[in-house]
C-alpha positions in Angstrom: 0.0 0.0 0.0 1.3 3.3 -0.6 2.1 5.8 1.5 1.6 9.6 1.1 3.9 12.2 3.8 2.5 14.9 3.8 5.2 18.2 3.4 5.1 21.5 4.8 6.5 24.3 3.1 7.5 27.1 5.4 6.4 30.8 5.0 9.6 32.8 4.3 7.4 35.9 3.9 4.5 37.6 6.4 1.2 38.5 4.5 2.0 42.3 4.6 5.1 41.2 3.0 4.2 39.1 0.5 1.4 41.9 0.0 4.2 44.5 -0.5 6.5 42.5 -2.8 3.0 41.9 -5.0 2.7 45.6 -5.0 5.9 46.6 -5.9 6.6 44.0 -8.5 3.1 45.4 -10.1 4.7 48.5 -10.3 7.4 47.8 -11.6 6.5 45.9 -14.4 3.6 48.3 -14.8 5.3 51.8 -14.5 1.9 53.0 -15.3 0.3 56.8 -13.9 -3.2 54.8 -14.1 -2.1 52.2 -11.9 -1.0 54.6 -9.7 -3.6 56.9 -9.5 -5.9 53.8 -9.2 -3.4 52.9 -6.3 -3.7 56.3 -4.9 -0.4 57.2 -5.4 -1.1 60.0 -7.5 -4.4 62.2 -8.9 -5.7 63.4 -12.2 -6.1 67.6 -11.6 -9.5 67.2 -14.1 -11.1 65.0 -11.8 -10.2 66.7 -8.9 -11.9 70.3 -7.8 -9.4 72.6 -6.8 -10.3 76.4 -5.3 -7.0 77.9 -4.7 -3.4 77.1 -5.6 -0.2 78.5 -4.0 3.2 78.1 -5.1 6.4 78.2 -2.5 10.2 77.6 -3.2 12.1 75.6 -1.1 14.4 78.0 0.2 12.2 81.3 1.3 15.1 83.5 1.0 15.7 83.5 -2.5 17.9 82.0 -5.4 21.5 82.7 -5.7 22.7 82.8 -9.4 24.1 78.9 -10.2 22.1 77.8 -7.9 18.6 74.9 -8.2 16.0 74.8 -5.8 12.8 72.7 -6.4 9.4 74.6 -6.1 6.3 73.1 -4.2 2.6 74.2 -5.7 -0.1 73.5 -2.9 -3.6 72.9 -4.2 -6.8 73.4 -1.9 -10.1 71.4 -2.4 -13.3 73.2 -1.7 -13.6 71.0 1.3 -10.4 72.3 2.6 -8.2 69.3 1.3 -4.7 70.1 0.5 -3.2 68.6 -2.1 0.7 68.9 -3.1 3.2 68.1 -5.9 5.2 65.6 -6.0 9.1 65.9 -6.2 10.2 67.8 -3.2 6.4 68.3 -1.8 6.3 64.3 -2.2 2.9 64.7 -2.8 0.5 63.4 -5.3 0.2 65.9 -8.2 1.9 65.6 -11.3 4.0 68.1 -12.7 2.7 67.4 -16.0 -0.7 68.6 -14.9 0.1 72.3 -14.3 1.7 74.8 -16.7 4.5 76.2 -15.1 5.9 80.1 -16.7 8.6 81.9 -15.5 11.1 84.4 -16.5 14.9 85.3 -15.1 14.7 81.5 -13.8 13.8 78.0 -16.2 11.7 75.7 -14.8 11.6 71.9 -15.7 9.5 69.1 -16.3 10.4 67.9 -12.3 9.2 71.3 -11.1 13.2 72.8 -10.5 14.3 76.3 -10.9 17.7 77.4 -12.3 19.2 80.6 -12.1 22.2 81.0 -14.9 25.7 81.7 -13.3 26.4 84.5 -14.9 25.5 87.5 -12.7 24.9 90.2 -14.8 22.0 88.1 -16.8 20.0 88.8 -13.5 21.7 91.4 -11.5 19.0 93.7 -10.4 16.1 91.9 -11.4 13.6 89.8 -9.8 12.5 86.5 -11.0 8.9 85.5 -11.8 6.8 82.2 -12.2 3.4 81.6 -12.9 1.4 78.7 -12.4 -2.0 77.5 -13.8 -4.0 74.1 -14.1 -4.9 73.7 -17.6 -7.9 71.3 -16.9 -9.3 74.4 -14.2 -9.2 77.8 -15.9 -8.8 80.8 -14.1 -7.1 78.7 -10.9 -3.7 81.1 -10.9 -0.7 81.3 -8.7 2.2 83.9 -8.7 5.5 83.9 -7.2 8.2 86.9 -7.1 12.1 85.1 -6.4 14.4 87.3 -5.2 18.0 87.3 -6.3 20.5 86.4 -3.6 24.2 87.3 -3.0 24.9 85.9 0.3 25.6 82.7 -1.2 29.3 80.5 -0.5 30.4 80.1 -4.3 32.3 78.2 -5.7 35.0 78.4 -8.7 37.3 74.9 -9.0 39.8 74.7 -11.8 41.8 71.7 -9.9 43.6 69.0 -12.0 41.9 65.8 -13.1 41.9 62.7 -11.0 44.5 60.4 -12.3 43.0 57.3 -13.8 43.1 53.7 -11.9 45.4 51.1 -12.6 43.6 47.6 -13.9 43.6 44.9 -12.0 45.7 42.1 -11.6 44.6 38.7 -13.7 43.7 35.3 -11.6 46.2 32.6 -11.4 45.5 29.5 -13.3 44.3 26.7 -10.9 46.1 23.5 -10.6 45.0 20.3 -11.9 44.1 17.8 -9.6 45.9 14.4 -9.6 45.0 11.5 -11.0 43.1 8.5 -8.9 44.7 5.9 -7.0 43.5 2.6 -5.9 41.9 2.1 -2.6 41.6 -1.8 -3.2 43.1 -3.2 -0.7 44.0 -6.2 -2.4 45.9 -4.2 -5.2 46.2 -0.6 -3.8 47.7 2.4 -5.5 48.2 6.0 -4.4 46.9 9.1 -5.8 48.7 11.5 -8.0 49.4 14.6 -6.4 47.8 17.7 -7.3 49.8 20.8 -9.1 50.4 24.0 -7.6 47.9 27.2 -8.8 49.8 29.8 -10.4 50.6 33.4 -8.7 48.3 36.2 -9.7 49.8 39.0 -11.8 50.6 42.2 -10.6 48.1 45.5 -10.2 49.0 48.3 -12.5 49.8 51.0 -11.0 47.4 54.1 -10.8 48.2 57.2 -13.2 49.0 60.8 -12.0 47.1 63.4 -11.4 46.7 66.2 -13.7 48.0 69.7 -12.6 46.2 72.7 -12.0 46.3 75.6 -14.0 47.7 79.2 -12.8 44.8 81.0 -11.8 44.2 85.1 -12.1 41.3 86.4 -9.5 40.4 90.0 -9.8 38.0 91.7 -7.1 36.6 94.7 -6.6 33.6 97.0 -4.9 30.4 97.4 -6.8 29.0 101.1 -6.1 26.1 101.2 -4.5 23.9 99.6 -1.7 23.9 96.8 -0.8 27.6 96.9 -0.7 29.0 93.6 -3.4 32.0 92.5 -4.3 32.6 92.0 -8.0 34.9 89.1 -8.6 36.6 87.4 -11.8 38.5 83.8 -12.1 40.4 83.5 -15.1 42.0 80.5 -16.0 43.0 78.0 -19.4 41.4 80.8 -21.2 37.8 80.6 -19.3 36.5 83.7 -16.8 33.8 83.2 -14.4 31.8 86.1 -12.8 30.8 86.4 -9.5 29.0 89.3 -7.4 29.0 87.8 -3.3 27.5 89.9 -0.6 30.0 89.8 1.9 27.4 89.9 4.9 26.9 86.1 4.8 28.2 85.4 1.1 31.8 83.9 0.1 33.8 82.7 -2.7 36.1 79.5 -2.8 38.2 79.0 -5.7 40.0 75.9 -5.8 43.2 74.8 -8.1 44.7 71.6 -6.6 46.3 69.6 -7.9 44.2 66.4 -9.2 44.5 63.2 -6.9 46.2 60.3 -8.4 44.1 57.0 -9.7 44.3 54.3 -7.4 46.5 51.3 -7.9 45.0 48.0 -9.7 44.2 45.2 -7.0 46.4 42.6 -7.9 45.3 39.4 -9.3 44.5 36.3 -6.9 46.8 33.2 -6.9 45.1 30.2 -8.1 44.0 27.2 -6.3 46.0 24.1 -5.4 44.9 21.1 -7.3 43.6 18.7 -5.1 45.2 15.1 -4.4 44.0 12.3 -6.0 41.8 9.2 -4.2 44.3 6.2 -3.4 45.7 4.3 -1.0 47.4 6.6 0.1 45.9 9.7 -0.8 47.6 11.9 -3.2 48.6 15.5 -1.5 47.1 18.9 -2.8 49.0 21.3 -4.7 49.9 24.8 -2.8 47.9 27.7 -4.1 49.9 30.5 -5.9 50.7 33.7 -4.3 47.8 36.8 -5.1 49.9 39.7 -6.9 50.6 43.0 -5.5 48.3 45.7 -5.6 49.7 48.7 -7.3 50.6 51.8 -6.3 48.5 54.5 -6.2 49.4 57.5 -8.5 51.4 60.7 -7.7 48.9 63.5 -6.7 49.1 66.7 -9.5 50.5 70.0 -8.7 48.4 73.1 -7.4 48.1 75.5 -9.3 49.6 79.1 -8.5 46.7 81.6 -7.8 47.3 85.5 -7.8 44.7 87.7 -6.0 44.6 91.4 -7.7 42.2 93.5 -5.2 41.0 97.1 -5.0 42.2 98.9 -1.9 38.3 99.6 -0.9 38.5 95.9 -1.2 40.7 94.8 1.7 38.4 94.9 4.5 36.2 91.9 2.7 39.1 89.7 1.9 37.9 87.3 4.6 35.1 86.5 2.2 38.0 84.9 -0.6 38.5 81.4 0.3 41.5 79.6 -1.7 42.7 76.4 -1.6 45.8 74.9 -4.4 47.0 72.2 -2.5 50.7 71.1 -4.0 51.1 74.7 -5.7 53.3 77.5 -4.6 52.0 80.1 -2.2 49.2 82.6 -3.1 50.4 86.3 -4.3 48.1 89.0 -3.5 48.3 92.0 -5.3 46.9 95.4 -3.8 46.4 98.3 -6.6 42.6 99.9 -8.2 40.4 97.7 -10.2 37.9 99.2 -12.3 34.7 97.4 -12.2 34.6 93.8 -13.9 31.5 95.2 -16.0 
């Protein structure tokens, strides 16, 4: 007669987890803004009544120029329901639902404002963004951004980072020996087995590149507030900067690039193992793993002179420099007219 065992299979996963892992999978494989918004993950605006909409950036103090900060748009229900976008408001509206206008700054499709670096493209203007709902007509928000100064810049014209060495390659294995004879009657020992290789070496990293000499140029802007008007020059590029020095500062940066890192070096291969007999045969030793290689030499600084207007020298606290492997900074103290 035949017998039947029954087997139990263990639950590696809870219910909520197994409920989880369904739900992710789903969207995943779905990637789908119906399934979502059936999920309630996200809503449709034109089947949604909205009263009021308000738009907010991230940082309430403004936008420095360079500089991206994600806005938030707030929707109200006429039940008092607040609704918000996703993105940094990680909330359920969908960019793509609003039309977003703006000038000074560019908005994108992720609901981000840029300001360009240049300063003089926005110097003494404000910057502006509208919002609407397509699918709700006359539902409006504006926003005024004003420009910032009191910002810590940044200007880095350091070398490259050297590039790594490749690795080491693996040791061949050893074979393993042949088979004995454990018969007692006619026994036979195994072969031994051969010794694994040794790994080759790492190659070691590449250099650094060097930093070029680097030409910074500050002075006063006329006027209130009080800014300092800064250029970098370098490898035939200039960068502008205007910094407030009540909270702002500039770093500029020419160090010398690090060097790559050394190549790990390759593993020795494994001993072949003995073959059965009578007696057994012994293993063969495993190679030796190569040397890692060295990592590269770092890249020079490079030299940075600082040419300041005497109104200048009470804000020189606000220039930060750093050319780590270069020679010592030269400042220079004599009028500059203004950089434009």
């Amino acid at each position: 007669m035949a017998i039947l065992a029954k087997i139990r299979i263990p639950h590696l996963l809870s219910t909520s987890g197994i409920a989880r892992l369904a739900l992710a999978s789903l969207l995943a494989l779905s990637g789908c803004t119906a399934m979502r918004v059936k999920l309630g993950m996200k809503v449709y605006l034109d089947k949604t009544p909205i009263s009021s909409i308000q738009a907010n950036l991230s940082n309430s103090q403004g936008i420095a120029p360079g500089q991206k900060l994600p806005l938030v748009v707030q929707l109200t229900a006429p039940d008092g329901k607040v609704l918000v976008t996703e993105g940094q408001g990680q909330g359920k509206v969908m960019w793509k639902d609003l039309e977003v206008s703006a000038s000074v700054v560019t908005i994108n499709q992720k609901g981000i404002a840029s300001l360009p670096g240049d300063p003089r493209i926005s110097e003494g203007k404000v910057a502006h963004v509208t919002v609407t709902v397509p699918s709700h007509p006359g539902i409006r928000t504006d926003l005024d951004i004003p420009i910032r100064y009191n910002h810590k810049f940044i200007s880095d014209f350091s070398g490259s980072s050297g590039s790594s060495g490749m690795d080491g390659r693996a040791g061949m294995d050893g074979t393993s020996g042949s088979m004995g004879s454990i018969d007692p009657n006619n026994p036979s020992p195994g072969g031994d087995g051969s010794n694994g290789s040794i790994g080759s070496e790492g190659d070691n990293g590449g250099a650094g590149g060097d930093a070029p000499p680097v030409q910074v140029r500050v002075t006063l802007k006329s006027g209130s507030p009080r800014l300092l008007q800064l250029s970098v020059s370098a490898v035939g590029q200039q960068k502008l900067f205007l910094v407030d020095p009540q909270g702002g500062s500039l770093t500029v940066k020419a160090d010398g690039g690090p060097g790559g890192s050394g190549g790990r070096g390759g593993r020795g291969g494994r001993g072949g193992s003995g073959g059965i007999g009578a007696p057994n045969g012994r293993s063969g030793s495993d190679g030796l793993s190569g040397h890692d290689g060295r990592t590269g030499w770092p890249g020079r600084g490079g030299g940075i002179t600082v040419t300041y207007d005497p109104q200048v020298k009470p804000f020189l606290n606000v220039i930060h420099l750093s050319n780590q492997g270069g020679p010592p900074t030269v400042f220079k103290e004599e009028p500059v007219a203004p950089l434009w």
